[in-house]
MDTraj code that builds the backbone (N, CA, C; nanometers):
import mdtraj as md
import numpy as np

residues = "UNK UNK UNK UNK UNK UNK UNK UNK UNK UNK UNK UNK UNK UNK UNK UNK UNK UNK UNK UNK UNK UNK UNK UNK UNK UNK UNK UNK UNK UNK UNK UNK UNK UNK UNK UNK UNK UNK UNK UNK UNK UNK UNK UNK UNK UNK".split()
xyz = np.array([
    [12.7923, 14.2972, 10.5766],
    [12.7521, 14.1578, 10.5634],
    [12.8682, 14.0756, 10.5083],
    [12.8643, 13.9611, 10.5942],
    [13.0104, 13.8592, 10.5190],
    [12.9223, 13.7993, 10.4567],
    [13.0382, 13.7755, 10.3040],
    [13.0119, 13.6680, 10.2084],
    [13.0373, 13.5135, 10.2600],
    [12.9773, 13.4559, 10.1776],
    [13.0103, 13.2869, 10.1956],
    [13.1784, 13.2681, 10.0647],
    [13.1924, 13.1679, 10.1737],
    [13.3116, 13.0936, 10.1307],
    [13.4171, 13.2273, 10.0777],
    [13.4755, 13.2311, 10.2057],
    [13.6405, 13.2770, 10.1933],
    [13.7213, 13.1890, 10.1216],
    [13.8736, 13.2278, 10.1205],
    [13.9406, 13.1624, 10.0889],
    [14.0772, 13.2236, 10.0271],
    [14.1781, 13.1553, 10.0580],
    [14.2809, 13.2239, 9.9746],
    [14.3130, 13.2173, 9.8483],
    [14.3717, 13.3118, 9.7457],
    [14.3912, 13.2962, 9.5977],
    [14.5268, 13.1584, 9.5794],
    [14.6103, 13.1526, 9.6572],
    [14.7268, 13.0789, 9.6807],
    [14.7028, 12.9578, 9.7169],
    [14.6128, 12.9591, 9.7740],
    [14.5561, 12.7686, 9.8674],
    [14.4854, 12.7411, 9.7530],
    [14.4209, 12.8203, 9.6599],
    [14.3250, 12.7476, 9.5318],
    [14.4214, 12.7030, 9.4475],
    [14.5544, 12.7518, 9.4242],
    [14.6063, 12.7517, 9.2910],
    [14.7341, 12.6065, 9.3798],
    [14.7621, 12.6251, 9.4934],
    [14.8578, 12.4733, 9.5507],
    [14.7865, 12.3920, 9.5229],
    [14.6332, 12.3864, 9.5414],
    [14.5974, 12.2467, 9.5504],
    [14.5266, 12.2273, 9.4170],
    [14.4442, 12.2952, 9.3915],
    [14.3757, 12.2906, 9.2313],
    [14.4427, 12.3491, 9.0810],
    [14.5584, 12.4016, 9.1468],
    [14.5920, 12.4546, 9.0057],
    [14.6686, 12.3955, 8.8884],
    [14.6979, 12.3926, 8.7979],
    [14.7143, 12.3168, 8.6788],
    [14.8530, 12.2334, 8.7047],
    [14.9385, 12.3200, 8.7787],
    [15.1085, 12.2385, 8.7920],
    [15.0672, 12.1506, 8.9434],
    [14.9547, 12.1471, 9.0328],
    [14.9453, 12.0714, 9.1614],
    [14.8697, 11.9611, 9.0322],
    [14.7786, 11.9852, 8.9797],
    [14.7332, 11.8149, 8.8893],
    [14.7996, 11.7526, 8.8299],
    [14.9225, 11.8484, 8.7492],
    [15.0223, 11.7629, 8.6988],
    [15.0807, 11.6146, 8.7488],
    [15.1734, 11.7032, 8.8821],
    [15.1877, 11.5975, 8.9569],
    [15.2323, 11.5164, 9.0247],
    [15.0595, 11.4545, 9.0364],
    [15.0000, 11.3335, 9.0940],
    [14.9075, 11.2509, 9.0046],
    [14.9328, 11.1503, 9.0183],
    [14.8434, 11.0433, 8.8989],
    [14.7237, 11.0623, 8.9096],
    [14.6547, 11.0790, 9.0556],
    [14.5108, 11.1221, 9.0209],
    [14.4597, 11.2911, 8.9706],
    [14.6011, 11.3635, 9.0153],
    [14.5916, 11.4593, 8.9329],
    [14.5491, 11.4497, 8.7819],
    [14.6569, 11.3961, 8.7369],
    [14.6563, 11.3470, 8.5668],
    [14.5015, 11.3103, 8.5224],
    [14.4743, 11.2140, 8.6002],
    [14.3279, 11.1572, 8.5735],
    [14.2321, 11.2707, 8.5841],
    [14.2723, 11.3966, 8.6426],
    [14.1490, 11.4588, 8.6547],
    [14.1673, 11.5471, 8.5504],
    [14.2822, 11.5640, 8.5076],
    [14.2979, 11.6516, 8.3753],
    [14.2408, 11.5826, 8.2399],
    [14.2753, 11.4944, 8.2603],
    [14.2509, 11.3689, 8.1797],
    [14.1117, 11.3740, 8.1234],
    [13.9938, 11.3643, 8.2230],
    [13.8783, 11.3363, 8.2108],
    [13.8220, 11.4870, 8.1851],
    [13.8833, 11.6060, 8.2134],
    [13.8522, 11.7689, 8.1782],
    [13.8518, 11.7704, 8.0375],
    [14.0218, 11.7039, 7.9192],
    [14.0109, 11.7276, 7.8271],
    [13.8946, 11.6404, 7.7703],
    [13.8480, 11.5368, 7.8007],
    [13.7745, 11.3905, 7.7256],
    [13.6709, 11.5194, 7.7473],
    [13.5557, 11.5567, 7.8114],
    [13.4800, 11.6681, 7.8646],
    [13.4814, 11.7316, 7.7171],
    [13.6062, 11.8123, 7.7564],
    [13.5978, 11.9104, 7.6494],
    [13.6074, 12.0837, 7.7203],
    [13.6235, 12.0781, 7.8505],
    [13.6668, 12.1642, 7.9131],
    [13.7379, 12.2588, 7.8352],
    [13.6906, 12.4193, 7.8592],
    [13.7939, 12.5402, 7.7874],
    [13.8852, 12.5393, 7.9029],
    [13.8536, 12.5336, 8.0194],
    [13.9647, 12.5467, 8.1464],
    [13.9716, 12.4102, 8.1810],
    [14.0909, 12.3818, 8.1730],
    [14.0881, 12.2745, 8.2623],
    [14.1740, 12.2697, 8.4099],
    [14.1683, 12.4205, 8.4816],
    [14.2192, 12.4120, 8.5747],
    [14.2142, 12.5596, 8.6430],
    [14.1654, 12.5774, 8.7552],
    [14.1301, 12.7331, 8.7826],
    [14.2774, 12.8070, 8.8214],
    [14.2576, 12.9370, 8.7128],
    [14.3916, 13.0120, 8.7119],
    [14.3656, 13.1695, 8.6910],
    [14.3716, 13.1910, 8.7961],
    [14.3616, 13.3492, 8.8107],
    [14.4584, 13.4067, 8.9583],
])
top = md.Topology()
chain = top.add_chain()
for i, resn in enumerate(residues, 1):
    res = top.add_residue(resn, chain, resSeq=i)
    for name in ("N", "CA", "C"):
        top.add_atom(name, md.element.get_by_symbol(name[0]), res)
traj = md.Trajectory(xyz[None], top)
């Protein structure tokens, strides 16, 4: 049986990972609003 939602470990971490939010300004903003949150992660890294 296939699982839902493939995906690569490398395509998560280019586009979502902590140095791709850096940046871009709306990156920033999204880090931004993770720490205001209170987020323990603020960026998926594995």
């Amino acid at each position: 049986m296939k699982r839902t939602l493939g995906g690569s470990r490398r395509k998560k971490i280019k586009t979502s990972g902590f140095r791709a939010r850096i940046k871009t300004k709306a990156g920033r903003e999204v880090l931004k609003r993770r720490r205001k949150k209170g987020r323990k992660k603020l960026a998926p890294s594995w």
